[in-house]
C-alpha positions in Angstrom: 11.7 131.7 -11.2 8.6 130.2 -9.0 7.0 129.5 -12.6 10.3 127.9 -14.1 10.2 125.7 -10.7 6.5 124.9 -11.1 7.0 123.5 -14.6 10.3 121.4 -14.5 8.4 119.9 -12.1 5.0 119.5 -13.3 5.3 116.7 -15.6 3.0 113.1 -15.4 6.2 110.8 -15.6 7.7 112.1 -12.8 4.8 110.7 -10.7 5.9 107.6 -10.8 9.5 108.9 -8.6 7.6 109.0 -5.4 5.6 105.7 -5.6 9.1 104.0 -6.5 10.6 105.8 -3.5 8.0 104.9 -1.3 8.3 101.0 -2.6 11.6 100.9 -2.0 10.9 102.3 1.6 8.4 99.6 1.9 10.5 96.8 1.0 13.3 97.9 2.9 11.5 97.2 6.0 8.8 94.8 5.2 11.3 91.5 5.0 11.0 91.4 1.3 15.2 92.4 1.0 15.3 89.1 3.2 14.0 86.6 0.9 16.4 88.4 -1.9 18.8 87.8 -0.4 18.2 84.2 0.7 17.6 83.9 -3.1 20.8 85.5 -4.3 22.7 83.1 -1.7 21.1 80.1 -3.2 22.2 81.9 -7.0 26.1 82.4 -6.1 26.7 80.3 -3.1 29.2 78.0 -5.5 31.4 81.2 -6.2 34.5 82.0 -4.1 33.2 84.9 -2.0 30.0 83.0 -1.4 28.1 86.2 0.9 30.2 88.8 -1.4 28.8 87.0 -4.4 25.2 87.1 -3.0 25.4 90.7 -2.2 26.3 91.7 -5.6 23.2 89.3 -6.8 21.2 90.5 -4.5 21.5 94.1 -5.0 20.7 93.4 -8.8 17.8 92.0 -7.8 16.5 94.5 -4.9 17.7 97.5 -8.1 15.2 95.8 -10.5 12.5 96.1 -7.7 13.3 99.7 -6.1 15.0 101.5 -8.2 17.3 103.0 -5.7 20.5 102.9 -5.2 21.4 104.0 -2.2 17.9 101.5 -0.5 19.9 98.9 -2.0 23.1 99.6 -0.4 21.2 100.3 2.7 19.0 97.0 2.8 21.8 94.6 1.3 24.8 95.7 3.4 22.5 95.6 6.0 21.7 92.1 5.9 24.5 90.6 4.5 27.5 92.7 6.3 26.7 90.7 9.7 26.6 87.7 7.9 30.0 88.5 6.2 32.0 89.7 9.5 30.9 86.5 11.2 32.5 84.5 8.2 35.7 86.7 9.0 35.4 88.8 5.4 37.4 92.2 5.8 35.0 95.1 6.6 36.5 96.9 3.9 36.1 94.2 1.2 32.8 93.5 2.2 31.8 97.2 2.1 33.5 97.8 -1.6 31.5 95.1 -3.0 28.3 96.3 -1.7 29.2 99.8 -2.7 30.4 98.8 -6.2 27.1 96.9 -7.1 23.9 98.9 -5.3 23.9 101.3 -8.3 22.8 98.4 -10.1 19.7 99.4 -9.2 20.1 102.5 -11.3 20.2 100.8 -14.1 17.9 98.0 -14.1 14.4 98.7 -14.6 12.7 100.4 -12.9 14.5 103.3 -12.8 14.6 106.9 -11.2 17.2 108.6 -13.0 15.5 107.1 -16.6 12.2 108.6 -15.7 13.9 112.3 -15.2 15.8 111.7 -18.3 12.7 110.7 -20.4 10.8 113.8 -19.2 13.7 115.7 -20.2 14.7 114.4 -23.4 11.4 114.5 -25.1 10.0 111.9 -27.4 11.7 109.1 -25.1 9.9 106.4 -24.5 10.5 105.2 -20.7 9.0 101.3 -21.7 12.2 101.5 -24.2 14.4 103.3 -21.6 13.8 100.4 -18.8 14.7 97.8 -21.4 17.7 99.0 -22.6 19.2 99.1 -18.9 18.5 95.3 -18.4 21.9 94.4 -20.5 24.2 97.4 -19.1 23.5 96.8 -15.3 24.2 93.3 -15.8 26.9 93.9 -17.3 28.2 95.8 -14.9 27.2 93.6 -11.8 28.4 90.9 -13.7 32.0 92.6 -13.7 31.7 92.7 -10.2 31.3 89.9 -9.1 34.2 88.5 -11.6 36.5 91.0 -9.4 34.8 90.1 -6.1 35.4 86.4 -6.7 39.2 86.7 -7.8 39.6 88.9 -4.6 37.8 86.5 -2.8 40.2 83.4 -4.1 43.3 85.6 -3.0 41.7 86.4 0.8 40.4 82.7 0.9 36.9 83.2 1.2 35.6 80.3 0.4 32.1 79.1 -1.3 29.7 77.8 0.6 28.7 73.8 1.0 26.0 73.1 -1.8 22.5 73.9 -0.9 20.5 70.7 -1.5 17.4 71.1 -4.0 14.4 71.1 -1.9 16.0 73.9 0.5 16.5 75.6 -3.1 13.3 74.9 -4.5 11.6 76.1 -1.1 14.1 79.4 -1.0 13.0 80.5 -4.5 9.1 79.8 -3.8 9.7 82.1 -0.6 11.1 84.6 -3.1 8.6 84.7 -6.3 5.9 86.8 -4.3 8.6 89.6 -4.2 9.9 89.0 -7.3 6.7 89.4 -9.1 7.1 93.1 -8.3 9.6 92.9 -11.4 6.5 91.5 -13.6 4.3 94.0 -12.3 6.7 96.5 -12.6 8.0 96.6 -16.2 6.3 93.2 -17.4 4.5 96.0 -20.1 1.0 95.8 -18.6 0.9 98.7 -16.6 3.1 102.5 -17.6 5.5 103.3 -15.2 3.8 105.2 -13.7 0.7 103.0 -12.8 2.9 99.7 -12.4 4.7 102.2 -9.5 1.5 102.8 -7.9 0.5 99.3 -7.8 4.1 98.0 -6.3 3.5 100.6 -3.4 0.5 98.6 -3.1 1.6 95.3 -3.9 5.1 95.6 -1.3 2.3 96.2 1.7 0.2 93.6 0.9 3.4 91.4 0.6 4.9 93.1 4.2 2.0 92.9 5.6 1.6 88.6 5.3 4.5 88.5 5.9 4.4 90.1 9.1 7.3 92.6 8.9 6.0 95.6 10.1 2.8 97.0 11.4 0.1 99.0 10.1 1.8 102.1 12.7 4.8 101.8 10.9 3.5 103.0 8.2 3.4 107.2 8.8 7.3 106.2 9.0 8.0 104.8 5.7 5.5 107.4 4.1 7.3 110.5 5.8 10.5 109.2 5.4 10.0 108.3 1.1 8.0 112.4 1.5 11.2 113.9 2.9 13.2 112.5 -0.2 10.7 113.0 -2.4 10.5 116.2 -1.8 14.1 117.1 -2.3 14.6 115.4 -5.8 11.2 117.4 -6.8 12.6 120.6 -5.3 16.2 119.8 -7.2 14.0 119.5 -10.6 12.1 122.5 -9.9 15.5 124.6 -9.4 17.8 122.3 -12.3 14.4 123.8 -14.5 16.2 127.2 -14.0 19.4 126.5 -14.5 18.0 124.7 -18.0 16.7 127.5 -19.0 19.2 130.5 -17.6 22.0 128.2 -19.7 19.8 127.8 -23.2 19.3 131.9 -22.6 22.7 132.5 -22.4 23.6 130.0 -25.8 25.9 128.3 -23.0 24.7 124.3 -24.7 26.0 126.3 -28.1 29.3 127.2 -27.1 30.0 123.9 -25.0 28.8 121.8 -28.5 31.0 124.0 -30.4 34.5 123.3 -28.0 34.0 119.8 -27.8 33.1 119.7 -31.7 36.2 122.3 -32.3 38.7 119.7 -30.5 37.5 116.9 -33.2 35.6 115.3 -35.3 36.4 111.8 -34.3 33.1 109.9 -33.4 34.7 107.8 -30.8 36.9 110.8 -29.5 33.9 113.0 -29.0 31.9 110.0 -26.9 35.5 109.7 -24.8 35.6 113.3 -24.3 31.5 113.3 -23.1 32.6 110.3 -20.8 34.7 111.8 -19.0 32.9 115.0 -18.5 30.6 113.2 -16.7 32.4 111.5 -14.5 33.8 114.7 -13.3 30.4 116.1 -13.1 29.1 112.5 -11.4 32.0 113.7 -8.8 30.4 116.5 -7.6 26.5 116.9 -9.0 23.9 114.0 -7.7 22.1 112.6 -11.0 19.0 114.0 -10.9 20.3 117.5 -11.3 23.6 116.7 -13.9 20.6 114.8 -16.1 18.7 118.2 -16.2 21.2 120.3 -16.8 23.3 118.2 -19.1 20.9 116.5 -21.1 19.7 119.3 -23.6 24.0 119.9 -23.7 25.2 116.5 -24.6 21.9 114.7 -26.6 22.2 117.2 -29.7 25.4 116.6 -30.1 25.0 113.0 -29.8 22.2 112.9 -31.7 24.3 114.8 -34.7 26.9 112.1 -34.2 23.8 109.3 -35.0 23.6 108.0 -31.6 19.8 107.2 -30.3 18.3 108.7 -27.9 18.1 105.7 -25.8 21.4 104.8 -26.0 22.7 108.6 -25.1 20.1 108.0 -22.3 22.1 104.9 -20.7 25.4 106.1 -21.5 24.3 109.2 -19.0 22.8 107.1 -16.2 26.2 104.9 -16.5 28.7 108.0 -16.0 26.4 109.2 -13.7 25.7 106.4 -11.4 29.4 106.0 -11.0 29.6 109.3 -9.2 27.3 107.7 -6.7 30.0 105.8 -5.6 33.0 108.2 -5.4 33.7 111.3 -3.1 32.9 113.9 -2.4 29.3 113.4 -3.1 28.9 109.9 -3.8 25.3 109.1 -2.3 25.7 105.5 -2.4 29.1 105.5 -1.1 28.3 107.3 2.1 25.9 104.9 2.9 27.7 101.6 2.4 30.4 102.8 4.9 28.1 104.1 7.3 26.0 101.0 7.3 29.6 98.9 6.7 30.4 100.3 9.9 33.9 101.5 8.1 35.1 104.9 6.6 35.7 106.3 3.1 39.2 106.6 3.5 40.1 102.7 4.8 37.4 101.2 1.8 38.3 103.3 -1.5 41.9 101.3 -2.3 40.0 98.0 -2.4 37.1 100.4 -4.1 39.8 101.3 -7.0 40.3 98.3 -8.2 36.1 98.0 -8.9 36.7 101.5 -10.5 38.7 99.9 -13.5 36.0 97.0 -14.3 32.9 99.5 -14.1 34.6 101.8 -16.6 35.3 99.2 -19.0 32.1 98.2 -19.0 31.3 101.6 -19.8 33.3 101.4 -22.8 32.0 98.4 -24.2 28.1 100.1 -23.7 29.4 103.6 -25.2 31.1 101.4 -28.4 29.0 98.7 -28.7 25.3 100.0 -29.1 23.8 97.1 -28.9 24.2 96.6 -25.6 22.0 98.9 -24.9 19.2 98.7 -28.4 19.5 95.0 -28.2 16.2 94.4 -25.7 14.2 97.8 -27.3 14.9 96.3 -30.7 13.6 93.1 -30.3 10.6 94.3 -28.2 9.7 96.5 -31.0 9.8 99.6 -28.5 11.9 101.6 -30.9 
């Protein structure tokens, strides 16, 4: 057992979890989520929902910096939810839009939940991976904020007065040094794991002019991005036994077989692997349902013709969705708590969110290109 837990987790890829972490850390207190989301204001201030709007954007654009999820819905609700109660939005409103966006970040490059899937999958190139989320998490923020903003027009938030171009101009200047993390990131001259070493980097430099924190906070932020380090690297370590205990016992075999014995239907089989994970997404964080359920569901997908890549998003979509429902939804405990509301008072505005997110899940499970269109042009695959 120590030796299967020593080698799930002894991979080069999954070096580049803890550097993202940490960034993320940095970020979250180094006034970099600020000028995102003075940005994001300045993006969808038009829209009805003006500061709902700009949360959604924002968290999109924090996601394609950290990687995280639940930092997102942390730094955003944070920063925007004040600004959103003294403009009268609802709590619970303003909590279901943040909660129905931050995993976003799970999506958009870079990516976590990618980088365990690539070391599990095999042959997957991550590069390929990050660019093939760029569509989906769009997508999916993008259906958002279409829901958020017809919400919005039936609460009467309004949008807010136009911003007048040099305050623009000067907002996105302001934002371009921490925006450059995205180039620096996944802009192809660094792997993911040396482009995550050099955003650690890069986010203190940036915190640091700008004055944020202080060279003492800095045991913090490394301690605190250590402690979750470490239990994502411990849930590998013991998902790398469960891997292997369920190829021993054929279970991947008979599970292939059942859902292959119900039908041969292409698009029923994909339906029938959809929702399987968004029951598992219900009660299973991501990082262990990947482990487990990746050498499951890819050879069956694979036998169906679907890339690797694309099976690869499809499971961070299903999965990422669990973040945001009970009992274990990551993401969703920390909007409420930093919301200042409760699960049970935001999920009925949450449902409605629920139905948009899965139908963008059906258009990147049937539509493949949503997913291969970036790779393929890129020449990554």
């Amino acid at each position: 057992s120590a030796q299967r837990i020593f080698a799930g987790s002894n991979s080069f890829s999954l070096i580049a979890i803890p550097f993202f972490i940490l960034a993320g850390n940095i970020m979250n207190n180094g006034g970099i989520a600020q000028r995102l989301v003075n940005c994001a204001k300045v993006i969808s201030g038009r829209m009805p929902g003006a500061l709902a709007q700009s949360n959604v954007v924002a968290n999109m654009l924090f996601g394609a910096i950290s990687g995280s999820g639940a930092a997102a819905a942390a730094a955003m609700g944070g920063t925007i939810g004040p600004l959103e109660e003294k403009e009268g939005y609802d709590k619970n409103y303003s909590t279901a839009v943040n909660v129905a966006s931050a995993p976003v970040g799970m999506l958009i490059p870079p990516s976590n939940t990618m980088i365990v899937y690539s070391s599990v999958a095999g042959s997957v190139s991550i590069a390929a991976l990050f660019m093939a989320g760029y569509i989906p998490g769009i997508l999916w923020g993008g259906a958002v904020m279409v829901l958020a903003g017809i919400m919005a027009k039936k609460r009467g938030y309004q949008a807010e007065s136009r911003v007048p171009l040099k305050v623009a101009l000067k907002t996105f200047w302001q934002a371009i040094p921490s925006l450059l993390l995205i180039v620096i990131v996944i802009g192809g001259i660094f792997t993911a794991t040396e482009g995550s070493a050099i955003a650690v980097v890069y986010a203190t430099v940036l915190s640091l002019i700008y004055r944020a924190f202080k060279i003492k906070d800095i045991p913090r932020i490394v301690l605190e991005a250590a402690k979750t380090t470490g239990i994502i690297t411990f849930m590998i370590g013991l998902s790398s036994i469960m891997s292997w205990a369920m190829a021993f016992t054929g279970i991947p075999d008979m599970i292939a077989k059942a859902i292959l014995g119900l039908t041969t239907n292409k698009f029923l089989i994909l339906l029938l692997i959809n929702v399987l994970l968004l029951v598992v997404g219900t009660f299973m964080d991501v990082t262990p349902a990947i482990l487990i359920f990746t050498p499951i569901l890819l050879p069956i997908c694979k036998s169906l013709g679907m890339d690797a890549i694309h099976f690869g998003i499809l499971l961070c979509f299903n999965l990422s969705i669990g973040t945001i429902t009970p009992p274990v939804g990551t993401i969703l405990f920390t909007g409420c708590r930093v919301g200042g509301t409760t699960i049970e008072s935001v999920i009925k505005t949450l449902l409605p969110y629920f139905g948009v997110i899965l139908i963008a899940l059906l258009l990147v499970t049937y539509i493949p290109q949503i997913s291969m269109f970036l790779p393929h042009i890129l020449g990554l695959v």
